[in-house]
PDB file of N, CA, C, O and CB in Angstrom:
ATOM      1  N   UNK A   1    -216.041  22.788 -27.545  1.00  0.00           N
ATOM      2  CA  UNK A   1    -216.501  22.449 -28.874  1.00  0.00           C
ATOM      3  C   UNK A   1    -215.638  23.168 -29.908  1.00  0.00           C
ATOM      4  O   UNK A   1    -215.454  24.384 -29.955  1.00  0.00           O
ATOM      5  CB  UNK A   1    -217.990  22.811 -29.047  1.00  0.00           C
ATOM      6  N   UNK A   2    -215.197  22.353 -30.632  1.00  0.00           N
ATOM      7  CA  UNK A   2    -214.277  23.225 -31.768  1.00  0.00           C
ATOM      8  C   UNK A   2    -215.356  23.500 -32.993  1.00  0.00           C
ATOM      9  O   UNK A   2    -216.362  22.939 -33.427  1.00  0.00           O
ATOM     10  CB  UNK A   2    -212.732  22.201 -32.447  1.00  0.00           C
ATOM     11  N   UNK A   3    -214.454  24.868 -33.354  1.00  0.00           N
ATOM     12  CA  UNK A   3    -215.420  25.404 -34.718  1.00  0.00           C
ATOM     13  C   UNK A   3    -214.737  24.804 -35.747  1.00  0.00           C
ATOM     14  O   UNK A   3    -213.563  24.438 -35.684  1.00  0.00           O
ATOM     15  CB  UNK A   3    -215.541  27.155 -35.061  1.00  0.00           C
ATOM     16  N   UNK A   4    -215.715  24.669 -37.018  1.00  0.00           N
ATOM     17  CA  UNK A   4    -214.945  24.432 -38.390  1.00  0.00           C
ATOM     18  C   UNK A   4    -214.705  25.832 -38.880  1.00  0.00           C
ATOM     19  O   UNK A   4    -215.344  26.883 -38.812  1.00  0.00           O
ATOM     20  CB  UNK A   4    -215.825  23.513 -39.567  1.00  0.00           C
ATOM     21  N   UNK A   5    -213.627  25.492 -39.364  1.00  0.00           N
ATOM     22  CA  UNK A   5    -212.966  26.951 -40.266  1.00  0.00           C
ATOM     23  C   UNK A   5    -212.422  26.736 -41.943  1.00  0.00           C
ATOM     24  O   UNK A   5    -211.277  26.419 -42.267  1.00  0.00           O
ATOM     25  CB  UNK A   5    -211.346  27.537 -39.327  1.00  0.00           C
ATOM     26  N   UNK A   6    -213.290  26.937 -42.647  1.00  0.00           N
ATOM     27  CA  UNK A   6    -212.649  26.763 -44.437  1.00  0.00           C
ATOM     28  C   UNK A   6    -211.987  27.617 -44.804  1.00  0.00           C
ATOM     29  O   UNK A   6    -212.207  28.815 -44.621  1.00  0.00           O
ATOM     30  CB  UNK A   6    -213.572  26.758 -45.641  1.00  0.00           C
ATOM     31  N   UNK A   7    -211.180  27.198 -45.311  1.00  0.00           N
ATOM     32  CA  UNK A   7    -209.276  28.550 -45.612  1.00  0.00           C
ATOM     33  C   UNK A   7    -210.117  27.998 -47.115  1.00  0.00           C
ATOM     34  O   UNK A   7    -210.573  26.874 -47.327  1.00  0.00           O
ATOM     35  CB  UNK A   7    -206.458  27.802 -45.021  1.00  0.00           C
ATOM     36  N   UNK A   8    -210.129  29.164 -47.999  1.00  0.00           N
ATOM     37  CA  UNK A   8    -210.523  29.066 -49.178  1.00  0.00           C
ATOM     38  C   UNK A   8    -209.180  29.424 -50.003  1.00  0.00           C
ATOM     39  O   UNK A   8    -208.644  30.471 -49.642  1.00  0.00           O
ATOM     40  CB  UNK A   8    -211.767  29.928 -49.396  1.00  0.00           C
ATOM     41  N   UNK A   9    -208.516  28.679 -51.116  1.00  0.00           N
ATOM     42  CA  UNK A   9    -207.297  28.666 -52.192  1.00  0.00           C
ATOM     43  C   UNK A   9    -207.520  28.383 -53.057  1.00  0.00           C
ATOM     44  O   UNK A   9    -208.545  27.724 -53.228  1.00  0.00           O
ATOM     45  CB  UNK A   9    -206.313  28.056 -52.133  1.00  0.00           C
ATOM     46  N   UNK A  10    -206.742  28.698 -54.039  1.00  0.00           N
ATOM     47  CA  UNK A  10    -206.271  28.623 -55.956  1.00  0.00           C
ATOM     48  C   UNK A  10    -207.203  29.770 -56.184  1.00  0.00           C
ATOM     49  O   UNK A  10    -207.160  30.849 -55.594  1.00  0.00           O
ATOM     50  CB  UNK A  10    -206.790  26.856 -57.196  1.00  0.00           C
ATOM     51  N   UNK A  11    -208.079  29.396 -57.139  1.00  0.00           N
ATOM     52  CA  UNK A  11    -208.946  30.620 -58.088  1.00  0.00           C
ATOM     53  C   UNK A  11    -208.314  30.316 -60.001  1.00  0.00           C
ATOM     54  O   UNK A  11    -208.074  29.339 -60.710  1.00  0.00           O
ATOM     55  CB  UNK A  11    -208.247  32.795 -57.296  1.00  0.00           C
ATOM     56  N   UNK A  12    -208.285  31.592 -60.112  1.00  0.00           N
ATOM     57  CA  UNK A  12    -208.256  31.370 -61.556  1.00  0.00           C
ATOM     58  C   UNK A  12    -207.473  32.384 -62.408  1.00  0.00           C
ATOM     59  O   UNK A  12    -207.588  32.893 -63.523  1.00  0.00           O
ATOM     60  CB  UNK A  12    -209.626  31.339 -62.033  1.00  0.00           C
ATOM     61  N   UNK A  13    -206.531  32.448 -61.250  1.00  0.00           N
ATOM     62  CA  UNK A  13    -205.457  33.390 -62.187  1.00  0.00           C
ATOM     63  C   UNK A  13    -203.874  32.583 -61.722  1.00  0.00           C
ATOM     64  O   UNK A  13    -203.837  31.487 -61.163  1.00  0.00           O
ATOM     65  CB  UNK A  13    -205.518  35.517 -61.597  1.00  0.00           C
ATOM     66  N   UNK A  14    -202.921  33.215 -62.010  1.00  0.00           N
ATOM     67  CA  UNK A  14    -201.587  32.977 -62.090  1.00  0.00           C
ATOM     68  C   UNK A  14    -201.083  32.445 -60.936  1.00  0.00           C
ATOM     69  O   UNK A  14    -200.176  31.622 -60.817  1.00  0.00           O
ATOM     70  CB  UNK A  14    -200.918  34.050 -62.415  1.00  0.00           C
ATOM     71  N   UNK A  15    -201.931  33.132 -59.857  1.00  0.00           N
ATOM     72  CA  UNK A  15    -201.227  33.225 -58.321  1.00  0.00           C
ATOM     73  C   UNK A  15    -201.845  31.428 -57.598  1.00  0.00           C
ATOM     74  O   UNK A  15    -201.581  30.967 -56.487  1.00  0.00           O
ATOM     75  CB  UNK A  15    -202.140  35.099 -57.137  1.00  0.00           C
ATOM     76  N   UNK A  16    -202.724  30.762 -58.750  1.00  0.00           N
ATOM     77  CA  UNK A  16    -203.282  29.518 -57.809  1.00  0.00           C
ATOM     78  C   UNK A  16    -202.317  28.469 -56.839  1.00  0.00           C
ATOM     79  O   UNK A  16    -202.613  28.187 -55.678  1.00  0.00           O
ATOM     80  CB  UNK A  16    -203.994  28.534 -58.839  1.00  0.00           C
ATOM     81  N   UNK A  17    -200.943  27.884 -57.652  1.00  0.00           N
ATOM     82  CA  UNK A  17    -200.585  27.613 -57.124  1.00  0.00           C
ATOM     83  C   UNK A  17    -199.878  27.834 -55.943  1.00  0.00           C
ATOM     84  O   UNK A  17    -199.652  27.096 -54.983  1.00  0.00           O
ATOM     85  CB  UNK A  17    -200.508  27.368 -57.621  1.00  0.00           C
ATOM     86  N   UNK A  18    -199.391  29.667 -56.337  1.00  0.00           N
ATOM     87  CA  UNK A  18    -198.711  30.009 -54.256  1.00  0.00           C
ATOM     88  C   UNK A  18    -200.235  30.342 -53.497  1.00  0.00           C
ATOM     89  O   UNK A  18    -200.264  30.904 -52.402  1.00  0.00           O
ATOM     90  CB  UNK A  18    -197.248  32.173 -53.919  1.00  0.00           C
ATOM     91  N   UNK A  19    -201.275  29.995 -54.094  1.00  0.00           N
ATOM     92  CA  UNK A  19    -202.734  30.198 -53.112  1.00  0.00           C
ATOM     93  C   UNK A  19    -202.809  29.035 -52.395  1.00  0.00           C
ATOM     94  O   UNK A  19    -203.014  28.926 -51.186  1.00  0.00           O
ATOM     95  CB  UNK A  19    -204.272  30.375 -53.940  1.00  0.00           C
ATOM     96  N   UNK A  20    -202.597  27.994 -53.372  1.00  0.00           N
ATOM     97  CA  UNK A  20    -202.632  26.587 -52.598  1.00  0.00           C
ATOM     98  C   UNK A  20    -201.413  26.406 -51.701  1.00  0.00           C
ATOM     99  O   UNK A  20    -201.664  25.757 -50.685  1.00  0.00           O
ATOM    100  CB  UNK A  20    -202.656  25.317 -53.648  1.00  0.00           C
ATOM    101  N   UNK A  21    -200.360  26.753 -51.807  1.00  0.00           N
ATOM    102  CA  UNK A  21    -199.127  26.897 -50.915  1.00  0.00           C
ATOM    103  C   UNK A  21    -199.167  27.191 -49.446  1.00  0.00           C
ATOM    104  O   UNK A  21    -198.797  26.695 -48.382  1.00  0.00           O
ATOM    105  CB  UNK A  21    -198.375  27.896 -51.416  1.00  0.00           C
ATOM    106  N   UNK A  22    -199.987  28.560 -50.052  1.00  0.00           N
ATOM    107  CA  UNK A  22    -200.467  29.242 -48.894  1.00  0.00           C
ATOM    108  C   UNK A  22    -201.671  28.774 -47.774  1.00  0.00           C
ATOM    109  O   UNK A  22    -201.886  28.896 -46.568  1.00  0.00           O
ATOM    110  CB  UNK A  22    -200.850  30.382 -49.452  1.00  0.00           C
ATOM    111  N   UNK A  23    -202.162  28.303 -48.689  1.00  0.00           N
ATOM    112  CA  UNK A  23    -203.707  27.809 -47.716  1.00  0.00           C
ATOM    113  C   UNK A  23    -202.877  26.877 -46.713  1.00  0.00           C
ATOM    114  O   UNK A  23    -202.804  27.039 -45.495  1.00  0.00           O
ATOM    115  CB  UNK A  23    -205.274  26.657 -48.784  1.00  0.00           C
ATOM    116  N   UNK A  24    -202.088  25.573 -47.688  1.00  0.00           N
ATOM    117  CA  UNK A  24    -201.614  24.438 -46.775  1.00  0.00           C
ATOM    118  C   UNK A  24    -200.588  25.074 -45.563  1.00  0.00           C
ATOM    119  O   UNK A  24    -200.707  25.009 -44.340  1.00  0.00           O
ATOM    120  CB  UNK A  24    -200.760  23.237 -47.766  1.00  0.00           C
ATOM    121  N   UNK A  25    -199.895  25.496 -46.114  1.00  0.00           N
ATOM    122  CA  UNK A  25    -199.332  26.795 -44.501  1.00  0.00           C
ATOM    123  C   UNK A  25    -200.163  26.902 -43.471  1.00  0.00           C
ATOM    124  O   UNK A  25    -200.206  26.190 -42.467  1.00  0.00           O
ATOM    125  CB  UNK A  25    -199.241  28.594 -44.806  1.00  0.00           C
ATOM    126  N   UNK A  26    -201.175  28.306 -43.907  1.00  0.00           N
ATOM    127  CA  UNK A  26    -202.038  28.211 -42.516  1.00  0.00           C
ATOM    128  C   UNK A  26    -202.263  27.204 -42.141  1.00  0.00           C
ATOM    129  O   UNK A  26    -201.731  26.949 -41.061  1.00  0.00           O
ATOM    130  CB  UNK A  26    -203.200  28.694 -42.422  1.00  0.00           C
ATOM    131  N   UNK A  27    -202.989  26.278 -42.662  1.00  0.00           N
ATOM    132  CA  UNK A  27    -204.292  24.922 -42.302  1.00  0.00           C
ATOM    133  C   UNK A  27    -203.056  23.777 -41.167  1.00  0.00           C
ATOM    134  O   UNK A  27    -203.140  22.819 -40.399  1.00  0.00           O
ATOM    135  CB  UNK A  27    -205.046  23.650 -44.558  1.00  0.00           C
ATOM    136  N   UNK A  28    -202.157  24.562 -41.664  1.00  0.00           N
ATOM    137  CA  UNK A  28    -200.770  23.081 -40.978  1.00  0.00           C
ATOM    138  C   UNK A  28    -200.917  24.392 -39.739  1.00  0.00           C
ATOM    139  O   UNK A  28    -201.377  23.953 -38.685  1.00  0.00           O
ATOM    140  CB  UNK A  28    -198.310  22.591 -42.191  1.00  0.00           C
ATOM    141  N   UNK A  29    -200.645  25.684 -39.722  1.00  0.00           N
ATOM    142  CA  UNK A  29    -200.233  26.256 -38.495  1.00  0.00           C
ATOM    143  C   UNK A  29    -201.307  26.456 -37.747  1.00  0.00           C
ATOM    144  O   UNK A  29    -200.992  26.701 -36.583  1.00  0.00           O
ATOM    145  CB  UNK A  29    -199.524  27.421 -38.610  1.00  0.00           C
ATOM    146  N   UNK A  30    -202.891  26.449 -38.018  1.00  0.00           N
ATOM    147  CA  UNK A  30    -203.795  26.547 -37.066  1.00  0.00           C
ATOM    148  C   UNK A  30    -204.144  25.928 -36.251  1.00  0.00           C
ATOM    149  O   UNK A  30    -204.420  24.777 -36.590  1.00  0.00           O
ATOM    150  CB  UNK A  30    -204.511  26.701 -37.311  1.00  0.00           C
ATOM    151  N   UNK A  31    -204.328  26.256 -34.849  1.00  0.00           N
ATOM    152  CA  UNK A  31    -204.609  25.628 -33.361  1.00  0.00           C
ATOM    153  C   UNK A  31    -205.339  24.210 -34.198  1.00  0.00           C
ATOM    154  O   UNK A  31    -206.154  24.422 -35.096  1.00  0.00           O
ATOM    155  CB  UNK A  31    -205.910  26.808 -32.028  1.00  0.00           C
ATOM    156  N   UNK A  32    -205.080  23.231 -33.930  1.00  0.00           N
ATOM    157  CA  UNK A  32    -206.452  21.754 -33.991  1.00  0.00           C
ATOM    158  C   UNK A  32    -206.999  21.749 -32.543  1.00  0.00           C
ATOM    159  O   UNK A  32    -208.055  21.267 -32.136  1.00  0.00           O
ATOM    160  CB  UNK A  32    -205.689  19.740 -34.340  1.00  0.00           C
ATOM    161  N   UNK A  33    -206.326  22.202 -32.071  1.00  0.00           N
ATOM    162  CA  UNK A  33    -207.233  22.062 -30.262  1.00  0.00           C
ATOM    163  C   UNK A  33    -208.745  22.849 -30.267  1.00  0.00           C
ATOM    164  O   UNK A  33    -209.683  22.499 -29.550  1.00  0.00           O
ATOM    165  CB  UNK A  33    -206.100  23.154 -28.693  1.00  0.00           C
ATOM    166  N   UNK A  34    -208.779  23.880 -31.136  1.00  0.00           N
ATOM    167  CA  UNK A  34    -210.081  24.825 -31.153  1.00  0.00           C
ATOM    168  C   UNK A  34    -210.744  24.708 -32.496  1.00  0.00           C
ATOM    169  O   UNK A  34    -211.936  25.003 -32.586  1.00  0.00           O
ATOM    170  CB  UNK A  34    -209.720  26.439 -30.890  1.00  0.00           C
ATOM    171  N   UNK A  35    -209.949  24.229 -33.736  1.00  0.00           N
ATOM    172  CA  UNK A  35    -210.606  24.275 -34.660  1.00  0.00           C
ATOM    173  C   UNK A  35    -210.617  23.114 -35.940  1.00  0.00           C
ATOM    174  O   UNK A  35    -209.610  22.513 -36.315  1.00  0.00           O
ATOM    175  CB  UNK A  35    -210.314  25.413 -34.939  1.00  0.00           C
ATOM    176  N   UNK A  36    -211.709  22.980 -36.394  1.00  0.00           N
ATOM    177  CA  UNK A  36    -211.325  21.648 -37.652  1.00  0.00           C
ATOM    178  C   UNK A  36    -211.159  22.916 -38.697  1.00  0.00           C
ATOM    179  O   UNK A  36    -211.843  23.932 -38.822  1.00  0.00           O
ATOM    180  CB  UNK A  36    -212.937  20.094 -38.214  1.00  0.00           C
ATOM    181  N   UNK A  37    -210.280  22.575 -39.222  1.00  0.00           N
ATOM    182  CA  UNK A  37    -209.614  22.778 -40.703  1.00  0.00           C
ATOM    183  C   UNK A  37    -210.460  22.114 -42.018  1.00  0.00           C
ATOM    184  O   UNK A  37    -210.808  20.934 -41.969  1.00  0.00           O
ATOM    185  CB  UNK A  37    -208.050  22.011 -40.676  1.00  0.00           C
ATOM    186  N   UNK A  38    -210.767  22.967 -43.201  1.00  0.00           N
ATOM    187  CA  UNK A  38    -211.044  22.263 -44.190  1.00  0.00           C
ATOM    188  C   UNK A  38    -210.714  23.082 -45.310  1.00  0.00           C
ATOM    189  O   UNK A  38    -211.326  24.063 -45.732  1.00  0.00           O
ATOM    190  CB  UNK A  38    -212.312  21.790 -44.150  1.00  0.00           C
ATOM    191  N   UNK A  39    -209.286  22.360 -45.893  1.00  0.00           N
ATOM    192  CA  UNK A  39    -208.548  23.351 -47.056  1.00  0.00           C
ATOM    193  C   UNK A  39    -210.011  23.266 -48.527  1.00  0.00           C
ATOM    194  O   UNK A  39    -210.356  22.275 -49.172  1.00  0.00           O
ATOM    195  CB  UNK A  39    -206.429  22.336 -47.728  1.00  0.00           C
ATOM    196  N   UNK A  40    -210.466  24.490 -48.600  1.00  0.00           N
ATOM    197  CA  UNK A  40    -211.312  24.262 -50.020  1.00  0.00           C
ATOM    198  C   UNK A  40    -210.681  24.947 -51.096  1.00  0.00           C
ATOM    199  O   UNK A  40    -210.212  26.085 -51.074  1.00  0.00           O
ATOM    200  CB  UNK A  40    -212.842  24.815 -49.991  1.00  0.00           C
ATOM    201  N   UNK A  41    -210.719  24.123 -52.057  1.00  0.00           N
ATOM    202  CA  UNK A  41    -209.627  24.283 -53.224  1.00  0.00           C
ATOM    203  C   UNK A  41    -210.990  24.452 -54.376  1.00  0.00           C
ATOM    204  O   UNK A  41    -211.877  23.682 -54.746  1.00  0.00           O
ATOM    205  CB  UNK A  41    -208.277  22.623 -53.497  1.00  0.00           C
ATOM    206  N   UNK A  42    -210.503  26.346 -54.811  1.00  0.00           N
ATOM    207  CA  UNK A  42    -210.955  26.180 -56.028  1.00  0.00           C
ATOM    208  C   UNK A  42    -210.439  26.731 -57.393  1.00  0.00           C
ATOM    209  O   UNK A  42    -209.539  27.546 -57.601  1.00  0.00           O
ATOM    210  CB  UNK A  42    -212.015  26.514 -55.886  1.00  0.00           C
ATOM    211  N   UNK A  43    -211.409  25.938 -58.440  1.00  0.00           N
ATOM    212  CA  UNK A  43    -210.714  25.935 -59.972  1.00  0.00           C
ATOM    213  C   UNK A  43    -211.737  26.498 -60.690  1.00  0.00           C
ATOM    214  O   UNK A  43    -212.817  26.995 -60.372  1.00  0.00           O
ATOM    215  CB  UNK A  43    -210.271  24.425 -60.681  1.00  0.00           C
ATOM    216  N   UNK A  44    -211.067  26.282 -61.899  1.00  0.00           N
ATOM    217  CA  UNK A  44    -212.099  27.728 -63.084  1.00  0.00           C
ATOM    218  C   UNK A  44    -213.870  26.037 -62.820  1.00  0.00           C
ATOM    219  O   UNK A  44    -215.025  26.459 -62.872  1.00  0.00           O
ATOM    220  CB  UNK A  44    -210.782  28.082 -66.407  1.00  0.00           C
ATOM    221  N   UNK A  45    -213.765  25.337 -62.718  1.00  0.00           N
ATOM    222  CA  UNK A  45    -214.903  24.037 -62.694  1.00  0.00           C
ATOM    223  C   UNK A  45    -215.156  24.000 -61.947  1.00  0.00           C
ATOM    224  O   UNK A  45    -216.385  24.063 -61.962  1.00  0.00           O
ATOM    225  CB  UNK A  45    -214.847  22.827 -62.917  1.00  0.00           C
ATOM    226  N   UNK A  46    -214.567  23.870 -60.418  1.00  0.00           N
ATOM    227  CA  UNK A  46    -215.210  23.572 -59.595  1.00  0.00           C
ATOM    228  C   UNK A  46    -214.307  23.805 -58.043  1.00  0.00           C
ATOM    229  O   UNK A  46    -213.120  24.097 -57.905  1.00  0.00           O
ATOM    230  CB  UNK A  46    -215.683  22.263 -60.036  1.00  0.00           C
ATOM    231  N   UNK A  47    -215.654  23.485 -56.690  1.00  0.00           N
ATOM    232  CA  UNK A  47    -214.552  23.540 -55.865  1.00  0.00           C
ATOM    233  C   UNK A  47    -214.692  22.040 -54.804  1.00  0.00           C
ATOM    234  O   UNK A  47    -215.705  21.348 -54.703  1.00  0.00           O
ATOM    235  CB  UNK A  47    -214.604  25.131 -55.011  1.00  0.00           C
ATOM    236  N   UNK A  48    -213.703  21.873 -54.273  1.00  0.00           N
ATOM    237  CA  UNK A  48    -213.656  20.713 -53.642  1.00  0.00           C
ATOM    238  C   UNK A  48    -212.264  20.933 -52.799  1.00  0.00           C
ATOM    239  O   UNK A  48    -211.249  21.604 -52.984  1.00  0.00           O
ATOM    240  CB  UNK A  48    -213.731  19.447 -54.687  1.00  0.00           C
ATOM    241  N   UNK A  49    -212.843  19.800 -51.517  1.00  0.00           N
ATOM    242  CA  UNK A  49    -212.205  19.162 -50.275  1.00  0.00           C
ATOM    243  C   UNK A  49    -211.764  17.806 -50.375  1.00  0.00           C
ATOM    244  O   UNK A  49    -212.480  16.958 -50.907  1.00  0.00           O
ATOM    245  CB  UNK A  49    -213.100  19.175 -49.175  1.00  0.00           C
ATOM    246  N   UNK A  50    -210.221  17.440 -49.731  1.00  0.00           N
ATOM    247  CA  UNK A  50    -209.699  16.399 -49.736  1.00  0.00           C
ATOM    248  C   UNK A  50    -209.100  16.021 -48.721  1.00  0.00           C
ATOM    249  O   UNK A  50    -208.073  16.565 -48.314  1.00  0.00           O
ATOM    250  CB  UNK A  50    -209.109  16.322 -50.536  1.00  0.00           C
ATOM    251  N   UNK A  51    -209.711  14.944 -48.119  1.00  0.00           N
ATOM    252  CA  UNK A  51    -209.355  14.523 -46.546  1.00  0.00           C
ATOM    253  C   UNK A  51    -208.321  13.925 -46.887  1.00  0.00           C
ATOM    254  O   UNK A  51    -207.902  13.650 -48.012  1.00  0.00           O
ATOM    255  CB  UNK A  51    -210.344  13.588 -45.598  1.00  0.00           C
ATOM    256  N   UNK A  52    -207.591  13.572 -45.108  1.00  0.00           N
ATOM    257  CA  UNK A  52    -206.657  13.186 -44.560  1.00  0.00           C
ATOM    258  C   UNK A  52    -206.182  11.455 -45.582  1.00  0.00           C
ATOM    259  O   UNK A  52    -205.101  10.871 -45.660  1.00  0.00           O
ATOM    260  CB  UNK A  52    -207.165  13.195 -42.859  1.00  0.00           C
ATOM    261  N   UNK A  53    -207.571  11.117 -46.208  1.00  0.00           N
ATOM    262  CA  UNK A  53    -207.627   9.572 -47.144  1.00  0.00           C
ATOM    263  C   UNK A  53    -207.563   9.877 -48.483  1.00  0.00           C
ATOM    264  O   UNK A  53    -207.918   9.017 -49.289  1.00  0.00           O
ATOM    265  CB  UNK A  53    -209.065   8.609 -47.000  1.00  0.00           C
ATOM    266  N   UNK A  54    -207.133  11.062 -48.904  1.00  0.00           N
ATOM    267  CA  UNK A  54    -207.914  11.558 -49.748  1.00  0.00           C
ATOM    268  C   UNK A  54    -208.435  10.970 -50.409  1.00  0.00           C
ATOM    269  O   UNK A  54    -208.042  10.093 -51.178  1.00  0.00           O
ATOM    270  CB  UNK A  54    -207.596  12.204 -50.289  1.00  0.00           C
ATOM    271  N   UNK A  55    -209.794  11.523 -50.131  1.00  0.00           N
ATOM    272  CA  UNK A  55    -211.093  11.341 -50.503  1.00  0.00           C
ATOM    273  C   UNK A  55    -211.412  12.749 -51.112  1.00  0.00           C
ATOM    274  O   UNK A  55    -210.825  13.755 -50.714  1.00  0.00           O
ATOM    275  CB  UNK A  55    -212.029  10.869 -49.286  1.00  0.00           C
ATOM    276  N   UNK A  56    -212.467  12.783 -52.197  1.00  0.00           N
ATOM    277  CA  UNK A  56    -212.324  14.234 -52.601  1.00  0.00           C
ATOM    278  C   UNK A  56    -213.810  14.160 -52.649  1.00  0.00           C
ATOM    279  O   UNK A  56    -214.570  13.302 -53.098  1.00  0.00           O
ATOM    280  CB  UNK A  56    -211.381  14.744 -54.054  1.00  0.00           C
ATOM    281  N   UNK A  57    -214.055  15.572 -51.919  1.00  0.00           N
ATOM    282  CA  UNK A  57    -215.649  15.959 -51.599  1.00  0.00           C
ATOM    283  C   UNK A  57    -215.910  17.271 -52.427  1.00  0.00           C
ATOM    284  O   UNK A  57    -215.496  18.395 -52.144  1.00  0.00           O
ATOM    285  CB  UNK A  57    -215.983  16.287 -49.811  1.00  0.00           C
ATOM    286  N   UNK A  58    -216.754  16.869 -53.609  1.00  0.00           N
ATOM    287  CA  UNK A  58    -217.182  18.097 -54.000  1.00  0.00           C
ATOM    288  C   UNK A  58    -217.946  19.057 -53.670  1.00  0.00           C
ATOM    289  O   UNK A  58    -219.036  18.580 -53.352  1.00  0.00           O
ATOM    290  CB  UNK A  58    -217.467  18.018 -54.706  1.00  0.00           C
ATOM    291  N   UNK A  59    -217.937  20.355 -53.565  1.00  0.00           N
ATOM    292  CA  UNK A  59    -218.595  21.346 -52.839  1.00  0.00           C
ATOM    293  C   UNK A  59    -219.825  22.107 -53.958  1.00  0.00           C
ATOM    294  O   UNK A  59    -219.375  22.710 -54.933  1.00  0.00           O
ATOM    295  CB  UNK A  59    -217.336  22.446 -52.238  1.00  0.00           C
ATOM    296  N   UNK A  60    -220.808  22.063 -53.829  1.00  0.00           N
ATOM    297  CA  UNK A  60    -221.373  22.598 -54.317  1.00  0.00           C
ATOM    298  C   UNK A  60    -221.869  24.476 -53.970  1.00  0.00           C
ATOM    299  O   UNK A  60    -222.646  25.059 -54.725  1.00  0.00           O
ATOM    300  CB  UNK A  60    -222.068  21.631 -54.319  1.00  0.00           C
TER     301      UNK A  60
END
């Protein structure tokens, strides 16, 4: 059974975009054999997930 794992990126200072850089790094280098991936991206509004269709799922 694979676990889900949320890599949390951006925020609300200077560094968001190498956060988002960074998240997509790991999320590309982590095992998929053991784990689902779900990059959550957040902003000074809000946070949200965007599948493989992107589709964008807001997180409450």
């Amino acid at each position: 059974m694979k676990k889900n794992v949320a890599l949390i990126a951006g925020g609300y200072s200077g560094e968001y975009e190498i956060s988002i850089m960074s998240g997509q790094q790991i999320a590309k280098h982590i095992d998929n054999e053991r784990f689902v991936t779900y990059l959550i991206i957040v902003t000074k509004n809000n946070w949200y997930y965007t599948d493989e269709e992107n589709n964008r799922y807001e997180i409450d």
